[in-house]
C-alpha positions in Angstrom: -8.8 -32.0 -39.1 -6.2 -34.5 -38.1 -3.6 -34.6 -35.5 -1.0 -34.3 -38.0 -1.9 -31.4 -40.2 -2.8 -29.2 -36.7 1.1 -30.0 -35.8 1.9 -28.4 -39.2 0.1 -25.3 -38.9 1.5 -25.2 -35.5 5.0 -25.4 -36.8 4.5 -22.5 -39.5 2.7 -20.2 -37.1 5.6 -17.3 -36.8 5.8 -16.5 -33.2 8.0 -13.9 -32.8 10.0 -13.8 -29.4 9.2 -10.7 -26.6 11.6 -8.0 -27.8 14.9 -7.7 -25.7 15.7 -4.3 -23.9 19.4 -2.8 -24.4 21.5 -2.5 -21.2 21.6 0.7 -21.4 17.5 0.9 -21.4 18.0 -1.4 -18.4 19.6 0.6 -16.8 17.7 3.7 -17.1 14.6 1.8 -15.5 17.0 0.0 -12.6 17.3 4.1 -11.2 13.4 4.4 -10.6 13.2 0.9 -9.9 16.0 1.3 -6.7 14.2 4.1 -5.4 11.2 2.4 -5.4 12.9 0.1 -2.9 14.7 2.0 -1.3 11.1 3.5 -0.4 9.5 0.3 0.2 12.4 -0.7 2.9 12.2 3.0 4.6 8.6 2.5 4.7 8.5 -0.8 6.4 11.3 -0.5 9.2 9.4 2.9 10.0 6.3 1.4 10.4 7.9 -1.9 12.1 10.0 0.5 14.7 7.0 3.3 15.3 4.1 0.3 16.0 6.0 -1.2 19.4 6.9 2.2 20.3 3.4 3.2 20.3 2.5 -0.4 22.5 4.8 0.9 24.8 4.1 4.6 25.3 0.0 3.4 25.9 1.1 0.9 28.5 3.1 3.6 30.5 0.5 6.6 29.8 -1.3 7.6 33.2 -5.0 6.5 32.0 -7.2 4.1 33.4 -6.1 0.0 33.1 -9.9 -0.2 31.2 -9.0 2.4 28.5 -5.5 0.9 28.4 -6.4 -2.2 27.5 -9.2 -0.8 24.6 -6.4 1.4 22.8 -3.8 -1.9 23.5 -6.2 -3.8 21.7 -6.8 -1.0 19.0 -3.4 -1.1 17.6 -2.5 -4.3 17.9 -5.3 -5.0 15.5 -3.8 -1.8 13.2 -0.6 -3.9 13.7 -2.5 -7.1 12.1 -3.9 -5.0 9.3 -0.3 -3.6 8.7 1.0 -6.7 8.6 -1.5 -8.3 6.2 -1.1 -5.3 3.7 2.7 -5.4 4.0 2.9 -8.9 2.6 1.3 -7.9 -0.2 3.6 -5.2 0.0 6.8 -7.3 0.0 5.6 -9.6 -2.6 6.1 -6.4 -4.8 9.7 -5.8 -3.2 10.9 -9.2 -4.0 9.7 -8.7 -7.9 11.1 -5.4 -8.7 14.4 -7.0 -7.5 13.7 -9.8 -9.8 17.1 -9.1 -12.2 15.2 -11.3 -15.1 13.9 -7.4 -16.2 15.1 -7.8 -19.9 11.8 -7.9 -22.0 9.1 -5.9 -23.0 6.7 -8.1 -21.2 8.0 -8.5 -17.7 8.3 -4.6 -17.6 4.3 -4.1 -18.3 3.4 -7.1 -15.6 6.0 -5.1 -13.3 3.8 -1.6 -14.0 0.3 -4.0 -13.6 1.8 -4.9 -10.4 2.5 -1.3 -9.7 -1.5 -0.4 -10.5 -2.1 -3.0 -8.3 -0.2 -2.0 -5.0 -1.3 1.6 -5.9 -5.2 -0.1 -5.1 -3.6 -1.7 -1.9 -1.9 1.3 -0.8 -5.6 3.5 -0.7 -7.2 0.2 0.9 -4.6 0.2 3.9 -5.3 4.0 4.3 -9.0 3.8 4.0 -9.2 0.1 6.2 -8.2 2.5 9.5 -11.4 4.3 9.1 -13.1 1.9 11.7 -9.9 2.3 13.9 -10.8 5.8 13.7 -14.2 5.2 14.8 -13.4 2.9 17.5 -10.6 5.6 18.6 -13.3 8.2 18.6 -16.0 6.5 20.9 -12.7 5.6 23.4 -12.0 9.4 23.7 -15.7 10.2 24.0 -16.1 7.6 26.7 -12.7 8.5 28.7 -13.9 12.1 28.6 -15.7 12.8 32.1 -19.0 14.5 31.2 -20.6 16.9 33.4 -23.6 17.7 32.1 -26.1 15.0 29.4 -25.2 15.5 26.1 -28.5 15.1 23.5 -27.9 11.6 21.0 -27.9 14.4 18.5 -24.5 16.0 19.7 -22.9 12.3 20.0 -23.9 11.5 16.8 -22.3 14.5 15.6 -19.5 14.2 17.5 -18.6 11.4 16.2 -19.6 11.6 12.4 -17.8 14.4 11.6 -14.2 13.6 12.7 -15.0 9.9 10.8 -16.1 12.3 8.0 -13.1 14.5 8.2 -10.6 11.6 9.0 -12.3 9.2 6.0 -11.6 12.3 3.3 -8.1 12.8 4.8 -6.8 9.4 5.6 -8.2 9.1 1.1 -6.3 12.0 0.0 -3.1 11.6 2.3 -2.5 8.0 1.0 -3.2 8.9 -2.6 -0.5 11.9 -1.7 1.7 9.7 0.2 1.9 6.8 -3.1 2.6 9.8 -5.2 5.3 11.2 -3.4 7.4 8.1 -2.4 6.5 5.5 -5.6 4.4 7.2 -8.3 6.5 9.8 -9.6 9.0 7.1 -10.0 6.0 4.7 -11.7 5.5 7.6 -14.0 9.6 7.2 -14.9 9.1 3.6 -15.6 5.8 4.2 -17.7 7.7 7.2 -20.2 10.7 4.8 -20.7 8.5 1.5 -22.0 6.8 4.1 -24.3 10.1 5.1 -25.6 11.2 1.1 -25.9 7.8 0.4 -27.5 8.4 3.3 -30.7 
């Protein structure tokens, strides 16, 4: 085949453009959408106000300067977690302000985003598990022991709350995306079925 006769098929090829939503579709999914934000923002001046006030309240709390320090150095490493899964975060707060919302297409990479932030969301909850660990083995240390614990009860002591805290730290983030952005996802998903039919 030559140059010229691939330009030709080219040409014919009927490429039809990504369908347009109405305004008034628009604005139907700009409601879910603005909670979604609104959300987001609540979310991350929460976090951003509770993380220094926790700093503080550690550095004034009668323990000893060793422990202190540990649990210092605990959350400011929760805070560099944070901060590394709200980026992601607000890369998904700048989209769904995007205004450019008009077709078909952007709407379903919007709700692939979505899917995507949902798989972030349970990843932040379930990255605090070693936090949770190292937390654990602080307590157990500051406690003063008065009698020699077997390895068997430390072991024990210590898997079960990572247990526990691993199944609940799961289900309260899958909870906590439902409640604040998924039942508003859900919105979003029912109206591009409508707009597909």
């Amino acid at each position: 085949m030559d140059l010229d006769h691939l330009k030709s098929i080219w040409n014919k090829e009927d490429v039809s453009k990504t369908p347009e939503i109405s305004p008034e579709r628009q604005k139907e999914i700009h409601l879910p959408l603005e909670k979604i934000r609104k959300n987001m923002s609540h979310e991350f001046w929460s976090t951003a106000v509770l993380l220094p006030i926790i700093l503080i309240l550690i550095w004034f709390f009668p323990i000893p300067f060793r422990f202190k320090f540990y649990l210092e150095v605990l959350v400011t490493s929760m805070a560099l977690v944070t901060a590394f899964f709200f980026i992601k975060f607000f890369r998904l707060y700048k989209e769904i302000s995007n205004p450019a919302l008009g077709t078909l297409d952007t709407l379903k990479d919007l709700l692939h985003q979505f899917e995507l932030n949902k798989q972030y969301y349970v990843s932040f909850y379930l990255s605090f598990v070693p936090f949770l660990v190292c937390e654990i083995i602080i307590v157990i240390e500051a406690i003063p022991h008065t009698h020699h614990y077997t390895e068997g009860y430390l072991v024990y002591t210590l898997l079960a709350p990572v247990l526990v805290g691993l199944f609940a730290l799961y289900f309260v983030g899958n909870w906590w995306f439902q409640h604040y952005y998924g039942k508003y996802i859900k919105k979003i998903e029912i109206l591009i079925q409508e707009i597909k039919q």
